[in-house]
C-alpha angles and dihedrals in degrees: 000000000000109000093186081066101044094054089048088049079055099049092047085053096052082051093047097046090045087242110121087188096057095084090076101038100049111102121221089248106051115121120232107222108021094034100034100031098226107186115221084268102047091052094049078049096061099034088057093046091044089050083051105044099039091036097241145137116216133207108233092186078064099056119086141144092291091053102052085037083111148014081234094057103045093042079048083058093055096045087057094047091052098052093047094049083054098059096049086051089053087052096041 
């Protein structure tokens, strides 16, 4: 795991929660709906910002509870996004 991308996952949801000390405070495990308690807008909110700030474009029909069960994970999503648009960039 990217650190580097999980630290920057922490600091969109402080943004996001309105919370600039959240960053620092997330665990990697937190959940981000049950844990967190991200409302519908606030989630479009961060996947939007997350899209924006990584460069990505995510597939909303993939994410699911299992995907936003954690910071890790989603972070884990990206990190994935990101290596395969890569790719395709390398290719293209």
């Amino acid at each position: 795991m990217d650190e580097t991308i999980l630290r920057d996952v922490k600091n969109l949801l402080a943004q996001v929660l309105h919370d600039p000390g959240a960053g620092q405070r997330l665990r990697d495990e937190d959940d981000l709906v049950m844990g967190l308690g991200l409302e519908s807008l606030q989630m479009i909110e961060f996947l939007l910002s997350v899209e924006t700030h990584f460069e990505v474009a995510l597939d909303f029909e993939q994410i699911d509870m299992s995907t936003l069960g954690s910071v890790r994970q989603f972070a884990a999503l990206v990190e994935e996004l990101l290596g395969a648009q890569g790719k395709a960039r390398a290719r293209g």
